[in-house]
SEPA-25611 format. One record per residue: x, y, z of N, C-alpha, C, O, CB in turn. Coordinates in pm, whole numbers, padded with zeros to 5 digits. Glycine has a CB too. Example, Ala and Ser with C-alpha at 12.3 -4.5 7.8 and 13.67 -1.06 7.14 Angstrom:
<lumdos>
LUMDO      nX      nY      nZ     caX     caY     caZ      cX      cY      cZ      oX      oY      oZ     cbX     cbY     cbZ
LUMDO   01319  -00569   00780   01230  -00450   00780   01320  -00330   00780   01424  -00332   00846   01131  -00447   00905
LUMDO   01285  -00225   00708   01367  -00106   00714   01290   00003   00787   01341   00114   00804   01408  -00060   00572
</lumdos>
This chain:
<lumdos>
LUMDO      nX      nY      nZ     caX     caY     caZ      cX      cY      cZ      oX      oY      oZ     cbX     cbY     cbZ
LUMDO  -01022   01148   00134  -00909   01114   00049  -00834   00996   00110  -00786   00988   00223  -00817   01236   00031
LUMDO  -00832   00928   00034  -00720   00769   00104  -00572   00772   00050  -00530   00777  -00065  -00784   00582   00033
LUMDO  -00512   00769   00160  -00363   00802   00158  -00306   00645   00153  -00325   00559   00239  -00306   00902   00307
LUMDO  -00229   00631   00026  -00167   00509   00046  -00015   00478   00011   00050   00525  -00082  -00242   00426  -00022
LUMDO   00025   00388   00108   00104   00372   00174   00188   00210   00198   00116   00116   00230   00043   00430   00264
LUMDO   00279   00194   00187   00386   00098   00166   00348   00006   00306   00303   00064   00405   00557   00175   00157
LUMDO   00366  -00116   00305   00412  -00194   00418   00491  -00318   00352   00502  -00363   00238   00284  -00242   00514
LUMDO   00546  -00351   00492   00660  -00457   00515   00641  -00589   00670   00678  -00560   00784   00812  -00341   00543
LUMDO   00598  -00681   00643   00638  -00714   00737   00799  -00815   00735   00842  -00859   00629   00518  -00766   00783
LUMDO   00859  -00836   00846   01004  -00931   00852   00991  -00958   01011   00970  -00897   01115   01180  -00836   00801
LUMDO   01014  -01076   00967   01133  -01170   01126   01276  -01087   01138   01343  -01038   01048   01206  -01392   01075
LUMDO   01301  -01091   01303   01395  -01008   01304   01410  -01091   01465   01311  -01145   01515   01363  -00828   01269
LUMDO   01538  -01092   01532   01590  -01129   01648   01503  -01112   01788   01514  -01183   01888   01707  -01058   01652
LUMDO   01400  -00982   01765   01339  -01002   01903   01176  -01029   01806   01087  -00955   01848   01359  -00833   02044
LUMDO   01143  -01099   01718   01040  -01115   01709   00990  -01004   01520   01049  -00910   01467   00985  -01075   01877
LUMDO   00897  -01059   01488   00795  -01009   01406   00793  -00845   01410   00747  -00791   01511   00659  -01073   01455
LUMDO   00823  -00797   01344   00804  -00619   01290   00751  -00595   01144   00783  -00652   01040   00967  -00530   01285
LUMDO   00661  -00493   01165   00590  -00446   01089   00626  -00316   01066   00673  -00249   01158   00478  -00463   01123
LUMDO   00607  -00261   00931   00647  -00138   00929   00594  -00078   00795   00599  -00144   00691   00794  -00132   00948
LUMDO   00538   00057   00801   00441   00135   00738   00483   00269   00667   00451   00369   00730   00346   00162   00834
LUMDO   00559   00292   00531   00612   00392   00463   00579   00449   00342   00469   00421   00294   00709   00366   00453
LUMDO   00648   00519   00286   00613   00565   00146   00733   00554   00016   00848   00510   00006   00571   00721   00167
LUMDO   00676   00592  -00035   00774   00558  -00189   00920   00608  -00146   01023   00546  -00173   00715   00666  -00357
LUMDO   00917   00705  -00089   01065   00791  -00050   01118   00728   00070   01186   00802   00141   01047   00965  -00013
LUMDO   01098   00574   00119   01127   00529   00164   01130   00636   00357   01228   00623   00430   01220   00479   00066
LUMDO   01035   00705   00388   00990   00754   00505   00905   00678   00649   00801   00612   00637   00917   00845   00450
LUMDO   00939   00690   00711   00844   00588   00768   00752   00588   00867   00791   00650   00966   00899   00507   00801
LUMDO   00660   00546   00876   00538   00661   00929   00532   00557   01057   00540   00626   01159   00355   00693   00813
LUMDO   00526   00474   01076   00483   00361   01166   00575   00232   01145   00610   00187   01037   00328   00323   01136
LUMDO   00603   00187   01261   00690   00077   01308   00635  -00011   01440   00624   00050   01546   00830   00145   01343
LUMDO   00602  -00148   01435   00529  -00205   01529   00526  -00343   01539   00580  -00407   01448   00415  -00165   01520
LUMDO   00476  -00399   01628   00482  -00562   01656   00336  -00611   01667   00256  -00617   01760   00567  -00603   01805
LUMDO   00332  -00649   01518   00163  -00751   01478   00136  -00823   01617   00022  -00829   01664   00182  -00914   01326
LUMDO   00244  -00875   01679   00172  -01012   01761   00128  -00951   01910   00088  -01009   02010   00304  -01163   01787
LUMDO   00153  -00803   01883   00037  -00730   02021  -00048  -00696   01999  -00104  -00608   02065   00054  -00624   02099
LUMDO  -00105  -00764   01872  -00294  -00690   01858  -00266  -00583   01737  -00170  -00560   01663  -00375  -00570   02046
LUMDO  -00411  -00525   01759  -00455  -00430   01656  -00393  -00291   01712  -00487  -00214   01733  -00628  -00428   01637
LUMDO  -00278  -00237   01740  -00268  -00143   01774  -00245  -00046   01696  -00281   00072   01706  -00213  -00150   01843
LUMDO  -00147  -00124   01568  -00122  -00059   01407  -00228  -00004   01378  -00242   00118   01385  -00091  -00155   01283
LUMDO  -00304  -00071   01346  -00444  -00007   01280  -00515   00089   01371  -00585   00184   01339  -00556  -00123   01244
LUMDO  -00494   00059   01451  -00587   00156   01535  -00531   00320   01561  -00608   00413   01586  -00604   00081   01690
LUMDO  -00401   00331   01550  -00284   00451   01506  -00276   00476   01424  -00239   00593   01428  -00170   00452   01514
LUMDO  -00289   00434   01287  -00297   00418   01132  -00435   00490   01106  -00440   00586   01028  -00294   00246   01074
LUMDO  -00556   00441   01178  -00674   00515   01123  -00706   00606   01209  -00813   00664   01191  -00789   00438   01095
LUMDO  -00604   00651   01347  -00662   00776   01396  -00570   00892   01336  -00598   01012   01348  -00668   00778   01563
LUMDO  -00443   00839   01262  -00379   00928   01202  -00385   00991   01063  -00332   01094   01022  -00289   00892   01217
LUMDO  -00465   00901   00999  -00485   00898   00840  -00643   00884   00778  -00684   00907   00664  -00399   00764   00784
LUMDO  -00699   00849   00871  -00858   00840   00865  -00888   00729   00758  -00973   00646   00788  -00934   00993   00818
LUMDO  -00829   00721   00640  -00864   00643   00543  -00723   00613   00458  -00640   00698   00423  -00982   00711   00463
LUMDO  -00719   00478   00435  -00578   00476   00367  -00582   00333   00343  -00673   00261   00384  -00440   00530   00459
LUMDO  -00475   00289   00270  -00483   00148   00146  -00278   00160   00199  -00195   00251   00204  -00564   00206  -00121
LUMDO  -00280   00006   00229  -00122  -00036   00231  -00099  -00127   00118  -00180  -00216   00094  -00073  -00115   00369
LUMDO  -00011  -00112   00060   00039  -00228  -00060   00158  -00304  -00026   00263  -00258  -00072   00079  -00161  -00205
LUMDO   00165  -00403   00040   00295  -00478   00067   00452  -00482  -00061   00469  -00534  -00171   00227  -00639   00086
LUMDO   00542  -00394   00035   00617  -00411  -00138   00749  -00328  -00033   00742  -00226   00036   00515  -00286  -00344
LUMDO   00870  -00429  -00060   00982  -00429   00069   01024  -00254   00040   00983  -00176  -00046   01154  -00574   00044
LUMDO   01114  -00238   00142   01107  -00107   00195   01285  -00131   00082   01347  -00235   00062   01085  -00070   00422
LUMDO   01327   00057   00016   01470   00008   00004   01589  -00020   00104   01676  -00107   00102   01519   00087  -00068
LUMDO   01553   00115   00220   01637   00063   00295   01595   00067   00451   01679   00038   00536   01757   00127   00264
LUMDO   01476   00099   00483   01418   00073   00645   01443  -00055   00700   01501  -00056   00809   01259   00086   00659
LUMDO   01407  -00174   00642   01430  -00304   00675   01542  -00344   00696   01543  -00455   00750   01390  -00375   00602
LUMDO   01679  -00284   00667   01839  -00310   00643   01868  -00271   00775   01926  -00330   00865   01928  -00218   00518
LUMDO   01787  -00097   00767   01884  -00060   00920   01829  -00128   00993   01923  -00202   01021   01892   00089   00993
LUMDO   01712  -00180   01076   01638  -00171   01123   01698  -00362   01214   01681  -00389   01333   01506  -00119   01021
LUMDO   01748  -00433   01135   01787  -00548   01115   01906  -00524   01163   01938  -00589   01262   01773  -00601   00993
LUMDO   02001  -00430   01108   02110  -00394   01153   02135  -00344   01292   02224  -00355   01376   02142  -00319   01076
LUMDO   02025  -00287   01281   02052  -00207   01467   01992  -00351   01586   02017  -00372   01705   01888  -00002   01503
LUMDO   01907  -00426   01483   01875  -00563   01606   02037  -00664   01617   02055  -00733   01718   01705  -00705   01521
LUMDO   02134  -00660   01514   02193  -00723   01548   02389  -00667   01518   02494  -00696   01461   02120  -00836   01493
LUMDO   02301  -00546   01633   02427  -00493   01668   02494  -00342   01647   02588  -00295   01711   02498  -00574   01608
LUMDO   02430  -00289   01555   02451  -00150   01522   02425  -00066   01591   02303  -00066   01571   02404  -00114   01435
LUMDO   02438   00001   01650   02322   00051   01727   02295   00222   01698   02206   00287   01753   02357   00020   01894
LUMDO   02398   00276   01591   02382   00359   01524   02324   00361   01416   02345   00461   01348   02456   00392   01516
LUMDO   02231   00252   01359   02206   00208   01192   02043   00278   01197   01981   00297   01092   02214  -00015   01145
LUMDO   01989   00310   01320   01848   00308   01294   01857   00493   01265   01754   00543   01218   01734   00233   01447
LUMDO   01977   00589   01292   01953   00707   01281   02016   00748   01124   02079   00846   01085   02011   00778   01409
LUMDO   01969   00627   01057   01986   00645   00913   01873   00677   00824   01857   00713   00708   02038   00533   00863
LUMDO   01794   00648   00935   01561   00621   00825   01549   00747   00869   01601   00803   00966   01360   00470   00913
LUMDO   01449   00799   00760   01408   00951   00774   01223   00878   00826   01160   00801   00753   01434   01079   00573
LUMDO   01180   00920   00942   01050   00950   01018   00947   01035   01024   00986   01150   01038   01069   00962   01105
LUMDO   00838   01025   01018   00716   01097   01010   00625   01058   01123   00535   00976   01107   00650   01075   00879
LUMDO   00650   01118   01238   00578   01025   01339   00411   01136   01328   00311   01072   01362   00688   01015   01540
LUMDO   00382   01291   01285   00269   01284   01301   00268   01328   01427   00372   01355   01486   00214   01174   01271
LUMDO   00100   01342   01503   00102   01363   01652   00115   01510   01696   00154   01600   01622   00219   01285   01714
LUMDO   00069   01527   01856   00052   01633   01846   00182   01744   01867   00299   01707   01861  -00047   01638   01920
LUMDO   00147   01863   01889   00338   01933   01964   00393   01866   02071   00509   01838   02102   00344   02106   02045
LUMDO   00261   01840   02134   00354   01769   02290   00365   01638   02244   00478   01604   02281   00263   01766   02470
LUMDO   00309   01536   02180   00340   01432   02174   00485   01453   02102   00582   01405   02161   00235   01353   02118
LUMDO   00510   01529   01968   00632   01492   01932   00706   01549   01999   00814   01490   01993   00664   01503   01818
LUMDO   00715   01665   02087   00802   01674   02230   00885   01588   02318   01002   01596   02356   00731   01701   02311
LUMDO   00789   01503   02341   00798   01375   02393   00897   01270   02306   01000   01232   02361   00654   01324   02402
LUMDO   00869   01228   02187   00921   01161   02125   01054   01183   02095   01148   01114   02133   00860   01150   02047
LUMDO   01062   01301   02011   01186   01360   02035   01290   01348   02162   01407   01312   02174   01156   01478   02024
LUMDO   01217   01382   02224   01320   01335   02402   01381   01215   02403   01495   01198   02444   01220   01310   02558
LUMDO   01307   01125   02357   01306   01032   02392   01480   00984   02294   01570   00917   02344   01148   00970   02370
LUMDO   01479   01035   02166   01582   01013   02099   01698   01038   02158   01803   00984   02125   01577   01067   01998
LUMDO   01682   01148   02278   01773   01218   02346   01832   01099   02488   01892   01133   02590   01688   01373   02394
LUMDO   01804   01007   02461   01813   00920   02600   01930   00834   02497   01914   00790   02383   01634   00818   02681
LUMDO   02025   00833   02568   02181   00744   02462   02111   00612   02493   02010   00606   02563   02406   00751   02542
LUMDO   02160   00523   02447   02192   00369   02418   02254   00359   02523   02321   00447   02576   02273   00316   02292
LUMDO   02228   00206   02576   02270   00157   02716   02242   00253   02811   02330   00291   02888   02415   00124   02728
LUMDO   02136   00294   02815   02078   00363   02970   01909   00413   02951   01843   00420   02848   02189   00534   03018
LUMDO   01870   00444   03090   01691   00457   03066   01678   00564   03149   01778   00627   03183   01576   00318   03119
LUMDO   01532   00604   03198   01514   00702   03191   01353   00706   03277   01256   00666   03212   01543   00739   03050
LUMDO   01338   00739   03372   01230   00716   03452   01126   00806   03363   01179   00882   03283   01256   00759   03616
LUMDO   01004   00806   03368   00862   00910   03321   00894   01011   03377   00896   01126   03334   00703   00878   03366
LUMDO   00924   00964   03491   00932   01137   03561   01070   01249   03573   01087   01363   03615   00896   01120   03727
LUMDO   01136   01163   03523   01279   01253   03475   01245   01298   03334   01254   01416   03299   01440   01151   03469
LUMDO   01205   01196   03251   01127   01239   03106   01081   01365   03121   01138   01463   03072   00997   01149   03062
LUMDO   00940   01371   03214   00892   01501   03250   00968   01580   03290   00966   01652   03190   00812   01504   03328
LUMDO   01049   01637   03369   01152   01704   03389   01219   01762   03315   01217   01884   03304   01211   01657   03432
LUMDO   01306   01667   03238   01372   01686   03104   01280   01813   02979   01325   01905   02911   01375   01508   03037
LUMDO   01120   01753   02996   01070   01872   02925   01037   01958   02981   00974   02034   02907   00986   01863   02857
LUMDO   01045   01991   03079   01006   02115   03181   00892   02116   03267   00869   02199   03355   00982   02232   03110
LUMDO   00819   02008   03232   00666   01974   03308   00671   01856   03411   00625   01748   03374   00545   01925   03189
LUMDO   00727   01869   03551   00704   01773   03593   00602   01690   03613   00605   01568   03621   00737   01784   03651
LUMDO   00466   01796   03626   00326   01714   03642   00285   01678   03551   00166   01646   03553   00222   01764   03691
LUMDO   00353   01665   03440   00316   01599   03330   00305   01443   03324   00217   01388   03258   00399   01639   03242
LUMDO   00384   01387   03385   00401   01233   03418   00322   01190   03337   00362   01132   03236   00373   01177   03557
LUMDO   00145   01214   03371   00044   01073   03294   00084   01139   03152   00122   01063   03063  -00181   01059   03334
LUMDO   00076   01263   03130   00082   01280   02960   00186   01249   02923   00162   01196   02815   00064   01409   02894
LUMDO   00303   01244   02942   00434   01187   02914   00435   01056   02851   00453   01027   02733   00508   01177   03031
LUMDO   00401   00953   02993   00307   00838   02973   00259   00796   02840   00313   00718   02762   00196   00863   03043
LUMDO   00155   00855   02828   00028   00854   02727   00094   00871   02584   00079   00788   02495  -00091   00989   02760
LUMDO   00173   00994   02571   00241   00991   02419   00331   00921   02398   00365   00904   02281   00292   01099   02370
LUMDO   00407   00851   02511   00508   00767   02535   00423   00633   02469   00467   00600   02359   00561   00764   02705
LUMDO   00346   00579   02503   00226   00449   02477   00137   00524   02304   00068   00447   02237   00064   00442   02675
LUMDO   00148   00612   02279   00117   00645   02162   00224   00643   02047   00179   00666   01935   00065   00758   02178
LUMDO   00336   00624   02056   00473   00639   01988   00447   00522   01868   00427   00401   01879   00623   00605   02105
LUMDO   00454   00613   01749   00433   00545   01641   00530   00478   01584   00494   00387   01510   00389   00611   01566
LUMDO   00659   00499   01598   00793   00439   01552   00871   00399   01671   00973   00460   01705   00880   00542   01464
LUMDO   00830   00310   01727   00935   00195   01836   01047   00198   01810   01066   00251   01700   00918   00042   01835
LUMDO   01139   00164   01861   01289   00175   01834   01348   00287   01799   01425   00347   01875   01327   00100   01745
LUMDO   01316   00330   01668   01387   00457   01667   01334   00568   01740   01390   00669   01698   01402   00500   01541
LUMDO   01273   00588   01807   01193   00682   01920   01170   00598   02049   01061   00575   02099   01034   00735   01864
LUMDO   01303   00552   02098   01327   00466   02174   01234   00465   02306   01282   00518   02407   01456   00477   02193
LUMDO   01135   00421   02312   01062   00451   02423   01053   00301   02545   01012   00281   02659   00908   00503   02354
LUMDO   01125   00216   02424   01157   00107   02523   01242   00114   02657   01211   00048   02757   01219   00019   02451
LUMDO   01383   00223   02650   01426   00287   02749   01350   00389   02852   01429   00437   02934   01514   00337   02697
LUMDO   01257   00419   02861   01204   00466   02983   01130   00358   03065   01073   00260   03018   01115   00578   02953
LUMDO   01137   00388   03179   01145   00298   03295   01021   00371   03414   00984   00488   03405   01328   00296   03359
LUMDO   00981   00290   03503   00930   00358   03583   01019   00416   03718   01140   00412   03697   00828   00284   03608
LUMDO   00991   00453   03812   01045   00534   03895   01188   00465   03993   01297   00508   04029   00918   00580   03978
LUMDO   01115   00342   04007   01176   00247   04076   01224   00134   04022   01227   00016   04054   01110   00215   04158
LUMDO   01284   00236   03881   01348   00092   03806   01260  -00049   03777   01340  -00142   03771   01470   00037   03905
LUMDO   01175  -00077   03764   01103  -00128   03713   01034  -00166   03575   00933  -00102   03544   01070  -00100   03763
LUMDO   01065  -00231   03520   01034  -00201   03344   00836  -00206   03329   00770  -00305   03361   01130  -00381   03218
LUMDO   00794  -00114   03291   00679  -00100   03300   00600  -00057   03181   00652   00050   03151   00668  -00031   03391
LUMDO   00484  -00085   03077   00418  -00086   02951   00503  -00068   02858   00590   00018   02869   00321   00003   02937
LUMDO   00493  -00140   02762   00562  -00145   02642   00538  -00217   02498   00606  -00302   02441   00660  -00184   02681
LUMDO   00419  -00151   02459   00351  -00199   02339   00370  -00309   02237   00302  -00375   02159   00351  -00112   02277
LUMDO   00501  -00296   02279   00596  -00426   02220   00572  -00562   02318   00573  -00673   02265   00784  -00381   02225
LUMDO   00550  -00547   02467   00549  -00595   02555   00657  -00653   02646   00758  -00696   02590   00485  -00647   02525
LUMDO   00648  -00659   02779   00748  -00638   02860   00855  -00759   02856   00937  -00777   02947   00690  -00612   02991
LUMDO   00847  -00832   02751   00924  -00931   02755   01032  -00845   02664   01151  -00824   02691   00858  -01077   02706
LUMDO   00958  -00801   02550   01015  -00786   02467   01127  -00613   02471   01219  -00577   02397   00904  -00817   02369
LUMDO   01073  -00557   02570   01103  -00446   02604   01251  -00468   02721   01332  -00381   02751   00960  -00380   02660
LUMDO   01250  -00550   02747   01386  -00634   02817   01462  -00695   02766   01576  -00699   02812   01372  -00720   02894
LUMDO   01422  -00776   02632   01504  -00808   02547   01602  -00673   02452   01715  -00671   02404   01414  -00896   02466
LUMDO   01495  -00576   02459   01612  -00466   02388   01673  -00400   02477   01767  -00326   02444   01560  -00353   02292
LUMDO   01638  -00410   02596   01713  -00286   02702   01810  -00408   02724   01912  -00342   02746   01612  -00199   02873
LUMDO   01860  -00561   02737   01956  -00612   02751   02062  -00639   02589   02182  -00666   02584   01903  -00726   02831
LUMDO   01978  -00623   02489   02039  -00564   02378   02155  -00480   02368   02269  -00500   02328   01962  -00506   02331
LUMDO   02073  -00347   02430   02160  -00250   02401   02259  -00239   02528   02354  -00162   02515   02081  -00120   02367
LUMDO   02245  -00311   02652   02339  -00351   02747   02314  -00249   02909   02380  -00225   03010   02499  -00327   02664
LUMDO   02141  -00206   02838   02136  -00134   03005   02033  -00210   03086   01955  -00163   03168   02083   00045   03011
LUMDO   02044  -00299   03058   01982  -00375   03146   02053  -00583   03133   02046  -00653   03032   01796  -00339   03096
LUMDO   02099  -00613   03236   02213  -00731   03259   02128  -00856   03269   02181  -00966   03286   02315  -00713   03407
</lumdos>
């Protein structure tokens, strides 16, 4: 069965976003074209078969724009479908739990869910996170403060952590 599904792409302050929804304006996927095929490659391990029709979002693109230039409450306006497994959306979820202007090592992440030896899987669903920004995974950090993978890429993963003002 082919599941189909809305897209959008827009220019926006830190670059090119892409973003992947449905008629009820939900949004399944959020991402940056100019790191490769990673969309698609999340798109067809999540949906197996599916058809996008380019056709603007009513209001994902507003907040989304809004929270790049300055809101920083505008993105907990889009309703999300990230999909994934219990622990991955475990993970994700957490991740919502990390405020604006501050980060969050993997291994406090782990902690936070009760598994410290969890680290690489933490990691892993952390680098699997289908909606960037609003499942802020740009705020986790490595141990030693260090800004480390970020699908978006590490330029760009510094540009939002000095965004939102936790990082100078």
């Amino acid at each position: 069965m082919v599941i189909n599904l809305l897209c959008e792409t827009f220019e926006t302050p830190c670059g090119i976003i892409s973003i992947i929804f449905d008629h009820n304006d939900i949004l399944y996927h959020l991402d940056f074209p100019d790191q490769g095929i990673r969309q698609e490659r999340l798109m067809k391990r999540r949906f197996k078969s599916y058809e996008l029709k380019n056709e603007p979002s009513q209001n994902i693109k507003i907040h989304v724009l809004s929270y790049l230039n300055g809101d920083m409450n505008a993105l907990e306006k889009i309703t999300c479908d990230t999909g994934g497994t219990e622990f991955q959306r475990s993970v994700w979820n957490a991740l919502k739990s990390i405020p604006c202007r501050t980060t969050l090592s993997y291994l406090k992440l782990a902690y936070q869910l009760g598994n410290p030896k969890a680290v690489r899987a933490v990691a892993r669903a952390n680098a699997l996170n289908p909606i960037s920004l609003i499942y802020p995974c740009h705020r986790v950090i490595g141990s030693n403060g260090s800004l480390t993978g970020y699908a978006g890429g590490l330029d760009r993963k510094a540009w939002l952590l000095r965004h939102e003002g936790a990082l100078l």
